[in-house]
Backbone as CSV, one residue per row, in Angstrom:
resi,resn,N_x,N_y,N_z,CA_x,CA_y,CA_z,C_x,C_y,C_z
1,UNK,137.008,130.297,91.299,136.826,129.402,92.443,135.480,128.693,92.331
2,UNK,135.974,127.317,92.452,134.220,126.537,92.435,133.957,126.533,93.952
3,UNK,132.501,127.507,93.622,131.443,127.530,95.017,130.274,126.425,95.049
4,UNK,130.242,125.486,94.318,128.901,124.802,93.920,129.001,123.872,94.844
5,UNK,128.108,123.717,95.684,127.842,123.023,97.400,126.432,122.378,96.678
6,UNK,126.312,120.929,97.333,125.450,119.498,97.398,123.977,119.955,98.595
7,UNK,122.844,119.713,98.592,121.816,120.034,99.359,122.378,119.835,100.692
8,UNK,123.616,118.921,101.204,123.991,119.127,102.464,125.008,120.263,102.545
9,UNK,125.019,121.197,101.948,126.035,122.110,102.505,127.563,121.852,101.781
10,UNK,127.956,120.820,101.700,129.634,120.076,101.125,129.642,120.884,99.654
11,UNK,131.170,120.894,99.473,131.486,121.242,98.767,131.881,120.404,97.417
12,UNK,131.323,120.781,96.249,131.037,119.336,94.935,132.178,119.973,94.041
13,UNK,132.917,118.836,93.458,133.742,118.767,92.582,132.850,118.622,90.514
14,UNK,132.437,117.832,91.244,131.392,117.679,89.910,130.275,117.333,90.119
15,UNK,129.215,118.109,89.449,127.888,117.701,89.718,127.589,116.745,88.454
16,UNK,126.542,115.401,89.149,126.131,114.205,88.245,124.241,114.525,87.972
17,UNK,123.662,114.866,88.997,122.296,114.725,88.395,121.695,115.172,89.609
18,UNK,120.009,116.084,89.711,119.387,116.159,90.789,117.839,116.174,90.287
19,UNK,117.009,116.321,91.222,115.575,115.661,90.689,115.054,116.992,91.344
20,UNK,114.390,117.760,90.591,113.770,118.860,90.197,111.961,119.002,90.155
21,UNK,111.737,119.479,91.526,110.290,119.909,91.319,109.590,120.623,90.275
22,UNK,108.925,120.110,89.503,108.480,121.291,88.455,106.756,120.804,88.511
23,UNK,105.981,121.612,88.704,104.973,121.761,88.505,104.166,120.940,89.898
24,UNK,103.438,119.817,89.104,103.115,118.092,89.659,103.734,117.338,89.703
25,UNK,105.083,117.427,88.817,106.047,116.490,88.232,107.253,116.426,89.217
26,UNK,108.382,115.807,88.789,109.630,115.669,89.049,110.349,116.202,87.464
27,UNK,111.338,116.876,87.527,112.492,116.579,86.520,113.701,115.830,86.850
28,UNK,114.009,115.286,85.817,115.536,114.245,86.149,116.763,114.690,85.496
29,UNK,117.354,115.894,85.761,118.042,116.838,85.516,119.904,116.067,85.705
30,UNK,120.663,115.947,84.627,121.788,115.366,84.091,122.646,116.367,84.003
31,UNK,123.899,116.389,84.661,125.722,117.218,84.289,125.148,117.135,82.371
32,UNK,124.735,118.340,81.754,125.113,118.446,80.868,125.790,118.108,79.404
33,UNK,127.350,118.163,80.157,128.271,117.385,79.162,128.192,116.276,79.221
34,UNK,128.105,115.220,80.460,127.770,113.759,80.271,126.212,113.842,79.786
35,UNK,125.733,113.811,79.631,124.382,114.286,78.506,124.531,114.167,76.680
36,UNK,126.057,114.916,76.930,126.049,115.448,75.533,126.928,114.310,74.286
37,UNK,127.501,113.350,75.883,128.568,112.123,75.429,127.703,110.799,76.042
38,UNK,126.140,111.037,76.398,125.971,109.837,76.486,125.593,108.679,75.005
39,UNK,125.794,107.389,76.113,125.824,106.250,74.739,124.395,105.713,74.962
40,UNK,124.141,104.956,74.063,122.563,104.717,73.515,121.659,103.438,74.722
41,UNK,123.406,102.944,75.225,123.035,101.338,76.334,122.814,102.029,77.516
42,UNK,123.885,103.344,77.788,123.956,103.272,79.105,122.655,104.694,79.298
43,UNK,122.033,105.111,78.326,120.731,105.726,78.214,119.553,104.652,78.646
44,UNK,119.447,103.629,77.854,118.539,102.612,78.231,118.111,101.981,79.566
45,UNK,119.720,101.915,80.571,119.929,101.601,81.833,119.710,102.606,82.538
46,UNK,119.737,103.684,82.489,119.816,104.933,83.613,118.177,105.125,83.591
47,UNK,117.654,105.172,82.317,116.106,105.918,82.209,115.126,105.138,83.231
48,UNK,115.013,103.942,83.576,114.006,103.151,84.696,114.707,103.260,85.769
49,UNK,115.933,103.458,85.696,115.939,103.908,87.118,115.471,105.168,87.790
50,UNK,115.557,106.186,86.614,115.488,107.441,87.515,113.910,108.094,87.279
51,UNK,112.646,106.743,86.368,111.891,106.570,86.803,110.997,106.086,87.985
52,UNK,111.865,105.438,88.874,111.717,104.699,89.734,112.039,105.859,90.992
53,UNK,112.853,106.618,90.930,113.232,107.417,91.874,112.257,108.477,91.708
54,UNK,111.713,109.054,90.455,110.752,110.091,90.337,109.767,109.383,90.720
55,UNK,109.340,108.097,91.019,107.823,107.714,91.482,107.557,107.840,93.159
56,UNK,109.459,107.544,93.301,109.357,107.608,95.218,109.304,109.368,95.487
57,UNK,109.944,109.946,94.831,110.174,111.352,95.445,108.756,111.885,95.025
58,UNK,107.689,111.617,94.000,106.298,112.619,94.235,105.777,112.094,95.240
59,UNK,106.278,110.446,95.730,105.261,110.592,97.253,105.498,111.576,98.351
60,UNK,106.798,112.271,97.858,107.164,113.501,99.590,107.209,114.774,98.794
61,UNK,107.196,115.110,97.882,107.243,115.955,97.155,107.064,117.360,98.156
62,UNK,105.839,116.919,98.489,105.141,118.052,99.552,105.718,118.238,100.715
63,UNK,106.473,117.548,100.820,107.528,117.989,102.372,108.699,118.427,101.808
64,UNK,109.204,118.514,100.448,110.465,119.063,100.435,110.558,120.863,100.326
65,UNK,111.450,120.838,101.300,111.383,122.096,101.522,112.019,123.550,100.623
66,UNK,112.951,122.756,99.404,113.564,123.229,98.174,113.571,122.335,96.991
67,UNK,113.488,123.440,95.829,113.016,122.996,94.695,113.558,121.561,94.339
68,UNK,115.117,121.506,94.325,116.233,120.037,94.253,115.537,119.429,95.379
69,UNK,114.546,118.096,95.260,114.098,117.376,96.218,115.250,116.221,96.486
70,UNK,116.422,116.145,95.372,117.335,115.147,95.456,118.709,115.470,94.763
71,UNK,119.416,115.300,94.966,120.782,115.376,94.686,122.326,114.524,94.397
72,UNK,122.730,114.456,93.195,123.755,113.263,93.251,124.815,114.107,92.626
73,UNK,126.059,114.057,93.704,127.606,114.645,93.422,128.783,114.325,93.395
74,UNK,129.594,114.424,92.921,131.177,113.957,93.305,131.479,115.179,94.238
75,UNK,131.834,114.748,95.832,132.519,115.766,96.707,133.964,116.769,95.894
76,UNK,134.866,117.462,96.721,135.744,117.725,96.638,136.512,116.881,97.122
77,UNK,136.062,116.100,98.227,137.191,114.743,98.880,137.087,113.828,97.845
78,UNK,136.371,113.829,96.475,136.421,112.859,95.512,135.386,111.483,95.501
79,UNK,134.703,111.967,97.022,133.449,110.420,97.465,132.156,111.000,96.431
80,UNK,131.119,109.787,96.249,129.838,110.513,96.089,128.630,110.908,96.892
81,UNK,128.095,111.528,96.641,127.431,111.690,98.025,125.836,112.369,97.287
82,UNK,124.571,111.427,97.561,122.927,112.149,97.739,122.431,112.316,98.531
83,UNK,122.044,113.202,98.421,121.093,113.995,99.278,119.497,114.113,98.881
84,UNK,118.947,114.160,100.083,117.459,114.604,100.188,117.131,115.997,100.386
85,UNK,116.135,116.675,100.432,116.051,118.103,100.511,116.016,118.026,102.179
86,UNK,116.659,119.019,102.608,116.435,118.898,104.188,115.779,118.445,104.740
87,UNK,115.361,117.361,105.595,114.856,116.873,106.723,114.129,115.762,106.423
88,UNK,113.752,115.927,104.744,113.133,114.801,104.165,113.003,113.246,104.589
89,UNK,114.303,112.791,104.423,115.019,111.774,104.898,113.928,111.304,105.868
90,UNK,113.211,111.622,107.167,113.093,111.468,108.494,111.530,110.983,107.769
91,UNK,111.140,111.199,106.669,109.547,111.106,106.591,109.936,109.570,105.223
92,UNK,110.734,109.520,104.836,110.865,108.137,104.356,111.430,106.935,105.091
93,UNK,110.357,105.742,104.443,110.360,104.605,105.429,111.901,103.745,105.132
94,UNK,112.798,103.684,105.671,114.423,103.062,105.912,114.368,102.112,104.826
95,UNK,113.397,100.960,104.950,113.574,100.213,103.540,113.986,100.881,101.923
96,UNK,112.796,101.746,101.835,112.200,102.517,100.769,112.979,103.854,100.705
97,UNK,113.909,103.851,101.465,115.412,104.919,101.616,116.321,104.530,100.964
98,UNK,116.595,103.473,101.439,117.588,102.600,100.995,117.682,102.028,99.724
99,UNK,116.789,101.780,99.306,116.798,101.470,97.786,116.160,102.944,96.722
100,UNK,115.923,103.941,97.366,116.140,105.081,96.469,117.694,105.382,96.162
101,UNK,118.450,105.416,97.343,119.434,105.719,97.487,120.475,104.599,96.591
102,UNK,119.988,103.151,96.628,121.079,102.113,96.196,121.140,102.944,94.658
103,UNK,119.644,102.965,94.414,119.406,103.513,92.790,119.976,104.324,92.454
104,UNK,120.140,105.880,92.940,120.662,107.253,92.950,122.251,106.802,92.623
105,UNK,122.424,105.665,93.382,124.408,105.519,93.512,124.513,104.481,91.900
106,UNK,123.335,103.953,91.611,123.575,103.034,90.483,123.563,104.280,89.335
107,UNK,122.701,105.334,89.308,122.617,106.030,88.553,123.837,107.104,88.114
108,UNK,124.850,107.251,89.135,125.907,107.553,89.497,126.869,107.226,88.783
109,UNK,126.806,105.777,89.304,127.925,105.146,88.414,127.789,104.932,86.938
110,UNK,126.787,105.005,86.468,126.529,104.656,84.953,126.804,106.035,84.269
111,UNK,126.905,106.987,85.078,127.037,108.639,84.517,128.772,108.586,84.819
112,UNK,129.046,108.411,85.205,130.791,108.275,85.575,131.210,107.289,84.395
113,UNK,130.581,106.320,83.820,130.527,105.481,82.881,130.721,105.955,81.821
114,UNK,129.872,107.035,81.723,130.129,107.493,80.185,131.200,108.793,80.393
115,UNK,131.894,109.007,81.092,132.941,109.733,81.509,133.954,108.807,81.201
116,UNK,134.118,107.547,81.588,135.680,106.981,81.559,135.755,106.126,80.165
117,UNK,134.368,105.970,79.093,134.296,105.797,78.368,135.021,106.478,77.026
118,UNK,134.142,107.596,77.569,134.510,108.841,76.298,136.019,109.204,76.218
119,UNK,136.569,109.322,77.709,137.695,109.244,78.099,139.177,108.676,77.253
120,UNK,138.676,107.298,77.278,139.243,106.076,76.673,139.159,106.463,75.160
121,UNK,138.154,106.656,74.491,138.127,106.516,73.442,139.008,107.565,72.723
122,UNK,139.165,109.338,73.643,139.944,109.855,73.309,141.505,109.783,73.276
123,UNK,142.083,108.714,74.084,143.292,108.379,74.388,143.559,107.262,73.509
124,UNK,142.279,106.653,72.844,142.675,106.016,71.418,142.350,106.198,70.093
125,UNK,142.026,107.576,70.324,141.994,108.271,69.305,140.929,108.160,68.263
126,UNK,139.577,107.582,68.865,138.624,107.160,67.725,137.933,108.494,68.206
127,UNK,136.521,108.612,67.304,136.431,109.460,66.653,134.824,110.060,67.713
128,UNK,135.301,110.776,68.588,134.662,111.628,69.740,133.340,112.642,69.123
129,UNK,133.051,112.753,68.303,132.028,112.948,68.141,130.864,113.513,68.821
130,UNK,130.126,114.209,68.972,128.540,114.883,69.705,128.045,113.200,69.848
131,UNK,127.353,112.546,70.147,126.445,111.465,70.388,124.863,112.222,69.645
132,UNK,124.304,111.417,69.435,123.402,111.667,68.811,122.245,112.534,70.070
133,UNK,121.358,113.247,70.217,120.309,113.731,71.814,119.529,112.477,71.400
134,UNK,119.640,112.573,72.828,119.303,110.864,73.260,117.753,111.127,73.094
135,UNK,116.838,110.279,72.783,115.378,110.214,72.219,114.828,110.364,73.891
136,UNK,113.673,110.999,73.760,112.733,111.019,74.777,111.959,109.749,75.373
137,UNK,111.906,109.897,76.630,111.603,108.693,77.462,110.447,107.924,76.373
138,UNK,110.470,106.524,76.652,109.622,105.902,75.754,108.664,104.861,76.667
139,UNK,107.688,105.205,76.750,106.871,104.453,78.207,106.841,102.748,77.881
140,UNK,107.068,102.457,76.845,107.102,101.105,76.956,108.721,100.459,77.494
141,UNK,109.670,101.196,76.795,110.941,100.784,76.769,111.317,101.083,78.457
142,UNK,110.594,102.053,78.869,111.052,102.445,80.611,110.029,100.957,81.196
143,UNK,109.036,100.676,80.566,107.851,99.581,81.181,109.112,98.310,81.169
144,UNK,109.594,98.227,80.461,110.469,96.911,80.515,111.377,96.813,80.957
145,UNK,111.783,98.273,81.290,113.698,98.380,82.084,112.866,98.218,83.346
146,UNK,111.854,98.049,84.031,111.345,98.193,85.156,110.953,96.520,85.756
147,UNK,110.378,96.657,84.790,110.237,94.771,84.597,111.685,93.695,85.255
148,UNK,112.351,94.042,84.014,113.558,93.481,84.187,114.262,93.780,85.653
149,UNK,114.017,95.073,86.312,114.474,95.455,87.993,114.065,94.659,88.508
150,UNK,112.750,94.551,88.212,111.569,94.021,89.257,112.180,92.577,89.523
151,UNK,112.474,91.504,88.170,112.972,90.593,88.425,113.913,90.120,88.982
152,UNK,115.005,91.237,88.964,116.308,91.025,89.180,116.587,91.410,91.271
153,UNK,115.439,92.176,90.897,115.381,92.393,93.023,114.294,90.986,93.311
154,UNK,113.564,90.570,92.768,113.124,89.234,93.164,113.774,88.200,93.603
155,UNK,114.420,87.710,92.579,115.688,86.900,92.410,116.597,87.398,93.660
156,UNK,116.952,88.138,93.774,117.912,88.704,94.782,117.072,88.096,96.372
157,UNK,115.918,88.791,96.285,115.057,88.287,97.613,114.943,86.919,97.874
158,UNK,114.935,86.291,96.707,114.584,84.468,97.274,116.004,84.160,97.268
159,UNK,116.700,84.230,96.794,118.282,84.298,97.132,118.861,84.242,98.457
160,UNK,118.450,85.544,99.181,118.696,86.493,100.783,117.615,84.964,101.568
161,UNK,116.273,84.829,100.996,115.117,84.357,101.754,115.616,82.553,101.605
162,UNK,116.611,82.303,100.574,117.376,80.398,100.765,117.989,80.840,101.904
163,UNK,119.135,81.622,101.751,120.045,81.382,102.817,119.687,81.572,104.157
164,UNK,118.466,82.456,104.373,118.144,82.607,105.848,117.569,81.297,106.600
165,UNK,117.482,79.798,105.419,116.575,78.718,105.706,115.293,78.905,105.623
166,UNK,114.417,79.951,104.866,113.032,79.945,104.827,112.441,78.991,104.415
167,UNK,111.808,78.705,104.265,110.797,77.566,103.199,109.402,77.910,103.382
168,UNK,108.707,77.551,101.754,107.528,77.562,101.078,106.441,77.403,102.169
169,UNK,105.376,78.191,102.695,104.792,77.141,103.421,103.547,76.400,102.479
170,UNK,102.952,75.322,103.096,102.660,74.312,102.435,101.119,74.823,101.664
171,UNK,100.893,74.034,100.883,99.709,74.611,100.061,99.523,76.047,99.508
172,UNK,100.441,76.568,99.273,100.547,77.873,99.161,100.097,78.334,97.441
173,UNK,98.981,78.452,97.388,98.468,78.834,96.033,98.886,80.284,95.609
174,UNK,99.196,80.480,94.428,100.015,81.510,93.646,98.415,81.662,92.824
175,UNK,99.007,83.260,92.804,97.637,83.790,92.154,97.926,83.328,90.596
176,UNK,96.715,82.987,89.545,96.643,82.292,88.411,96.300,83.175,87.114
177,UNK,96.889,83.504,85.966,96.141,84.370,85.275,94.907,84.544,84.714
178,UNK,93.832,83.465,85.167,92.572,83.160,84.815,91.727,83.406,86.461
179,UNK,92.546,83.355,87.179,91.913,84.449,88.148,91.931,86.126,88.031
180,UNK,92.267,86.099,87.187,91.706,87.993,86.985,91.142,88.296,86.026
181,UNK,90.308,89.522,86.511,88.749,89.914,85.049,89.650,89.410,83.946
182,UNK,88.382,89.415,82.683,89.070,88.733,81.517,89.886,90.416,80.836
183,UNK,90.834,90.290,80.034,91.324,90.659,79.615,92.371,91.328,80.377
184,UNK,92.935,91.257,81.279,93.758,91.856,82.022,95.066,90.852,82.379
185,UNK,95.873,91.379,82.279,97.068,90.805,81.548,98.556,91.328,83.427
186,UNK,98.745,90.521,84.094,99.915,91.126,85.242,101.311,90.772,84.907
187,UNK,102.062,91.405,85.601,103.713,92.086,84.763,104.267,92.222,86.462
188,UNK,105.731,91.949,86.071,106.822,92.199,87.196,106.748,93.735,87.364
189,UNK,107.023,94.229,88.408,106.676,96.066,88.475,108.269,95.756,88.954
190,UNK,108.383,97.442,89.792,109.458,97.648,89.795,109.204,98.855,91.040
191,UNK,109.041,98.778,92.385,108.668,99.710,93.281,110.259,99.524,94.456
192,UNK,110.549,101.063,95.124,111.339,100.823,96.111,110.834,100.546,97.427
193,UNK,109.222,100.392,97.626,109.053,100.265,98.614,108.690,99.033,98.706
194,UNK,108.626,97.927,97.514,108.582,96.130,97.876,108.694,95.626,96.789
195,UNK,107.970,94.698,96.688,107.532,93.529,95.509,106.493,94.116,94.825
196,UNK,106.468,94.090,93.634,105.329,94.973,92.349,104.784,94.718,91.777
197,UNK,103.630,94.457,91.654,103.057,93.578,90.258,101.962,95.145,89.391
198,UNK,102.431,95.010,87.888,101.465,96.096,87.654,100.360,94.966,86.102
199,UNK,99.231,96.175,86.161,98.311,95.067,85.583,98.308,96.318,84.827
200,UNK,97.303,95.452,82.898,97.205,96.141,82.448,95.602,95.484,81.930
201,UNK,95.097,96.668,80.702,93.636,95.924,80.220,93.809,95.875,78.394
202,UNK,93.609,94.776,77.886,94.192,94.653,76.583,93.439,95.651,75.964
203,UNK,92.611,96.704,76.256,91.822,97.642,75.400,92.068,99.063,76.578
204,UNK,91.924,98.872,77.845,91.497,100.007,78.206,93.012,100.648,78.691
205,UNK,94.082,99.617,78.496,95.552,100.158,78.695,96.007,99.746,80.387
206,UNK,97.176,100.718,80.735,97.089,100.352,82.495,96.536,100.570,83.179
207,UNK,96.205,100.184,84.014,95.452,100.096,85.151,95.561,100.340,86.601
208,UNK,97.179,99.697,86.979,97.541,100.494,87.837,98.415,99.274,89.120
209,UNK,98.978,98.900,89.967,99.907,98.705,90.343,99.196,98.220,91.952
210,UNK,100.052,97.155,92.539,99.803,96.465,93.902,101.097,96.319,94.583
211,UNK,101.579,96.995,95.296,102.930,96.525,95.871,102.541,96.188,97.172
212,UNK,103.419,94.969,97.084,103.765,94.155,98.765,104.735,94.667,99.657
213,UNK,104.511,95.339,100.928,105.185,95.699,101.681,105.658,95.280,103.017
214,UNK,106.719,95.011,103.688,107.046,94.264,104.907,106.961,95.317,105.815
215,UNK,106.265,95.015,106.666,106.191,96.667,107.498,107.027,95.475,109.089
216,UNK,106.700,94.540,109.308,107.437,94.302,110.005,107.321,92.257,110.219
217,UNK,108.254,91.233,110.872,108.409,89.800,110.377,106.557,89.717,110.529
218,UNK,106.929,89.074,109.562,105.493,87.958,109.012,104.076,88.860,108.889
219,UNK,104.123,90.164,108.228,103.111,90.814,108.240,103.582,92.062,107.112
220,UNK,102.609,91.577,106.178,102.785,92.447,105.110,101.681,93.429,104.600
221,UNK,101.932,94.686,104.274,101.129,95.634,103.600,100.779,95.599,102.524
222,UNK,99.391,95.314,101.461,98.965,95.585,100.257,98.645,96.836,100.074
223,UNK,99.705,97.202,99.109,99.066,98.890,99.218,98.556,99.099,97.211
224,UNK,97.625,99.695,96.991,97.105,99.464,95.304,97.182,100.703,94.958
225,UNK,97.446,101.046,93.901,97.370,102.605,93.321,97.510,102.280,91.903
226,UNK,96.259,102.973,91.359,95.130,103.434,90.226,96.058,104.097,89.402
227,UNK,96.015,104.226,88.457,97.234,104.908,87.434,96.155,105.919,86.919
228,UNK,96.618,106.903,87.085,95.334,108.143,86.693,95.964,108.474,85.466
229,UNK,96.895,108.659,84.726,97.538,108.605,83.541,97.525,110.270,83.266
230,UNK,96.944,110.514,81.853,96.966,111.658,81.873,95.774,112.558,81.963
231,UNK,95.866,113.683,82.526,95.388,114.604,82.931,93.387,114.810,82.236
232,UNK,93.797,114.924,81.160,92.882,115.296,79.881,91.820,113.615,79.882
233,UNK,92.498,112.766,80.902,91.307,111.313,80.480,89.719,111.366,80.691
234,UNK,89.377,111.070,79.691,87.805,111.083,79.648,87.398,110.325,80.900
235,UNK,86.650,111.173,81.832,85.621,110.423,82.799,84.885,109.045,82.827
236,UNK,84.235,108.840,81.575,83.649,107.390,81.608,84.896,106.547,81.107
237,UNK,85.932,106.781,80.744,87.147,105.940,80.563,87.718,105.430,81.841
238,UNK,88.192,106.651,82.764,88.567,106.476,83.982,87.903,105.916,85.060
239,UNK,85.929,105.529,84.830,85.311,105.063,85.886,85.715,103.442,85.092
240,UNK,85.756,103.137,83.977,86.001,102.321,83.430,87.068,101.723,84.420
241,UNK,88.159,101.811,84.042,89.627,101.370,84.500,89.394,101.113,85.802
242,UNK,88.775,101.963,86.554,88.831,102.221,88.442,87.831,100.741,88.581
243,UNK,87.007,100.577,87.782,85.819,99.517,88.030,86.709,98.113,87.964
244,UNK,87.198,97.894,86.526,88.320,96.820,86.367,89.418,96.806,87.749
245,UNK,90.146,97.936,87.518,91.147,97.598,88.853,90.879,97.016,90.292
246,UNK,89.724,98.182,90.486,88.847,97.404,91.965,88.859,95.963,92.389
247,UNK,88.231,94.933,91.100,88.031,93.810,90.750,89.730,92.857,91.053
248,UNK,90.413,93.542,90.354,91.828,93.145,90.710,92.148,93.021,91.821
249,UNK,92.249,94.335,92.818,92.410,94.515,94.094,91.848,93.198,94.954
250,UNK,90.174,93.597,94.262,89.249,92.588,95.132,90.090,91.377,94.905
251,UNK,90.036,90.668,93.955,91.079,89.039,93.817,92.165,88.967,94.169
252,UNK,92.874,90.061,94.611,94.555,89.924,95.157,94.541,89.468,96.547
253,UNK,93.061,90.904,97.232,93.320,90.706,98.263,92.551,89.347,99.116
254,UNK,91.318,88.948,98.300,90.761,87.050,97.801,92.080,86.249,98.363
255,UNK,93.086,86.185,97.573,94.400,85.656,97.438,95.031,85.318,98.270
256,UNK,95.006,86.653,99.217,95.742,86.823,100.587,95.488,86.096,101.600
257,UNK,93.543,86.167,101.705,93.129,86.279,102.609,93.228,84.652,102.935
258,UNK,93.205,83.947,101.825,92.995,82.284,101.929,94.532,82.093,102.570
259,UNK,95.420,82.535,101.638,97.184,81.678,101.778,97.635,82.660,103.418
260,UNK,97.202,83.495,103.604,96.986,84.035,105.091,96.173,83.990,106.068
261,UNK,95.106,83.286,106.465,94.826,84.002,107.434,95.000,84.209,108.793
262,UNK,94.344,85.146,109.091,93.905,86.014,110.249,94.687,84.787,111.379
């Protein structure tokens, strides 16, 4: 008898994936056998996403009250269904819910993907095979599946922001890449809680990330966060980076203050 129940209690037919407290970290923990039959594209597509979901879940990390801070299942009624660790839910902001969650269901379907794939291929008889273990996350190749989000929820926003009748308002200067310290280079990000821009330094590496947030009409949140990287970084490296980024911050929020103000 299958007893294997979803963080809400329901009863799961098949488990797809759950996100795993370990240490400081998150793990992004995969059904196994779809693991063992995944393909090399639909590896490429799943990995920024469920980077993107490990960046929202260490912000609550500390409120989840069991180890599975997240959960993605096929019911026994055959629906899918994620979950948060109990009560969680109530301490994330509805926007920044909602697009964990769109993600979790995209991640879903691309794992069901390589189910009706493998599927197929056995009913035509080609040649089923182990798949090769899929290579370990690759920080540039996740840097660009993130990119490419980033653009593709942009696009989506000025899309939503034609049809509502918005328009440009006038004189509206766009930040310039010769407005930031020299050598620092900005990139489409990829955040669930807005619009992303992440910067990098052609020597000292990343730097660290500015997302735009709508907290409510015509008033938006700059929120900046420092990429502390890894653990072991040399001190005068890291006052380094924090000094550069600052500078960034300082010109973003320069930026604002003119095409906004007060």
């Amino acid at each position: 008898m299958n007893n294997l129940k979803n963080l809400a209690g329901n009863d799961v037919s098949l488990f797809l994936f759950r996100f795993e407290l370990r240490g400081n970290g998150i793990d992004f923990v995969v059904n196994q056998a779809i693991a063992a039959d995944m393909y090399h594209d639909i590896d490429e597509k799943l990995k920024p996403l469920a980077h993107a979901c490990c960046e929202t879940l260490l912000r609550y990390r500390h409120l989840s009250v069991s180890n599975t801070i997240m959960d993605g299942n096929i019911l026994a009624t055959g629906e899918f269904e994620v979950m948060l660790s109990k009560g969680l839910g109530r301490h994330v902001a509805e926007t920044e819910k909602q697009q964990l969650f769109q993600d979790a269901k995209t991640i879903a379907d691309l794992l069901v993907e390589v189910m009706d794939r493998r599927t197929q291929e056995e009913k035509e008889g080609k040649d089923v095979r182990p798949s090769d273990t899929p290579a370990p996350p690759d920080p540039k190749q996740i840097q660009q599946g993130l990119e490419a989000l980033g653009h593709a929820k942009r696009l989506q926003a000025e899309l939503q922001w034609m049809l509502e009748g918005q328009q440009v308002r006038p004189r509206l200067q766009q930040l310039r890449p010769e407005d930031l310290p020299t050598g620092v280079s900005a990139s489409r990000g990829y955040d669930h809680r807005g619009h992303c821009v992440t910067f990098r330094h052609e020597t000292l590496g990343e730097l660290g990330k500015i997302v735009l947030i709508k907290i409510h009409e015509g008033k938006m949140l700059i929120q900046a966060e420092f990429y502390k990287g890894q653990d072991d970084m040399q001190a005068p490296l890291e006052e380094k980076k924090k000094h550069v980024f600052e500078q960034v911050v300082a010109t973003v929020h320069t930026c604002f203050d003119e095409n906004f103000p007060a």
